[in-house]
C-alpha positions in Angstrom: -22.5 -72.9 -85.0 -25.8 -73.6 -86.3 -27.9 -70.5 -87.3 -31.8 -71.6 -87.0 -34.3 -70.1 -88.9 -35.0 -65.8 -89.1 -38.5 -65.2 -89.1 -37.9 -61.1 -88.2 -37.1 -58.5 -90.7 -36.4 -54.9 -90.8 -39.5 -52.5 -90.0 -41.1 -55.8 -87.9 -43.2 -54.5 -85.3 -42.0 -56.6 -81.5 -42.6 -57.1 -78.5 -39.8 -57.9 -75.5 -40.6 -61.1 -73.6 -37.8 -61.0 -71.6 -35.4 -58.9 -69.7 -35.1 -55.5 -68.3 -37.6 -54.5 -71.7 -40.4 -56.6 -71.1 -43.4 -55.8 -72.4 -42.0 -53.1 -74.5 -42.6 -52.9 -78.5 -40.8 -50.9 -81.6 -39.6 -51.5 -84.9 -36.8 -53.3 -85.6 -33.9 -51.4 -87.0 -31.1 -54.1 -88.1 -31.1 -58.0 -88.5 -28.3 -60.0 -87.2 -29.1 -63.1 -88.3 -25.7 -64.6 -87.7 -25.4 -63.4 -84.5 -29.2 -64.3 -84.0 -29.9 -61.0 -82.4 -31.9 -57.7 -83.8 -32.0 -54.0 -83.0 -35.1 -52.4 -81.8 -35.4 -48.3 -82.1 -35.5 -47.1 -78.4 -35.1 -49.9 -76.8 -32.2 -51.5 -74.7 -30.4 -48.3 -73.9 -26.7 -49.0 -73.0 -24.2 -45.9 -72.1 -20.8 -45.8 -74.0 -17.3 -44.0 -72.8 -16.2 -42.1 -75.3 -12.9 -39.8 -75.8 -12.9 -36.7 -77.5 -11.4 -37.2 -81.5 -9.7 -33.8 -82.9 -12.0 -31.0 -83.0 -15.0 -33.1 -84.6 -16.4 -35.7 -82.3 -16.9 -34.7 -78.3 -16.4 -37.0 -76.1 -18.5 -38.0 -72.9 -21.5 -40.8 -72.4 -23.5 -41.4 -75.4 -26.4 -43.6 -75.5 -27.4 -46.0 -78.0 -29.4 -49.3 -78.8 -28.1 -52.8 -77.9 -28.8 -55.8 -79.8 -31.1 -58.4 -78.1 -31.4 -61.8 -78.7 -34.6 -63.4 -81.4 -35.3 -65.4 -78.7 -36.6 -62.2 -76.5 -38.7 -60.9 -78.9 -42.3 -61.9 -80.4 -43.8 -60.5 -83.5 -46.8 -58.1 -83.1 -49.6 -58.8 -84.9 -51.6 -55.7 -86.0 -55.1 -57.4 -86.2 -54.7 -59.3 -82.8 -52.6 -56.4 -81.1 -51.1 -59.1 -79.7 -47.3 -61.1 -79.7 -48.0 -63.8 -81.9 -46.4 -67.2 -83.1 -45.8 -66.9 -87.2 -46.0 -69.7 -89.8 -45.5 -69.7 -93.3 -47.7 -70.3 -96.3 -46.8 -70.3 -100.1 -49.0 -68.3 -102.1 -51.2 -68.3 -105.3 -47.6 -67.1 -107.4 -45.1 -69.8 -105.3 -44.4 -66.7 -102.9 -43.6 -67.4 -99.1 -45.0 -65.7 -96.8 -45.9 -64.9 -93.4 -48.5 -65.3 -91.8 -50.2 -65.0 -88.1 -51.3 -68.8 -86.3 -54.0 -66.6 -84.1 -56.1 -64.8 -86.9 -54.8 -65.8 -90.3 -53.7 -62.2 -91.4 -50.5 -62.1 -93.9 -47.7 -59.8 -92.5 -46.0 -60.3 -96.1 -48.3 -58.4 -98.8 
């Protein structure tokens, strides 16, 4: 399998394009990258089955996150307020970094 490139990172702010989410934003919580998925904080709610464990964990339906695909999700840019497309641009100190094709503004400081 070939993994393309990650452009999301931990504590990105997104946006869902697709899916049962659209239009919805949050932070992302966890990277997949070989999976090419990411977790978003409150968004994606599945329900789990789950049995009761000894005397420690109850059992019933719990709720969590699901992972959704890169593909589904656009970077929010905090300027534009908008989902933008990213590029890259080396800086001053040979540093790569991020950077918004709408307005210019860096997301890597």
């Amino acid at each position: 399998m070939i993994v393309s490139k990650n452009y999301l990172k931990k504590n990105d702010l997104v946006v869902v394009t697709n899916g049962r989410e659209k239009g919805k934003s949050g932070r992302i919580l966890k990277v997949f990258p070989e999976k090419q998925k990411v977790l978003i904080e409150k968004i994606n709610f599945i329900k789990r089955h789950s049995r009761p464990h000894g005397q420690q964990k109850r059992g019933g339906i719990l709720e969590k996150e699901a992972p959704l695909h890169i593909s589904n999700v656009m970077l929010l840019c905090e300027k534009c307020n908008k989902p933008v497309r990213i590029g890259y641009r080396t800086l001053e100190g040979g540093k790569k970094a991020r950077y918004c094709k709408k307005c210019g503004e860096l997301f890597d400081k």
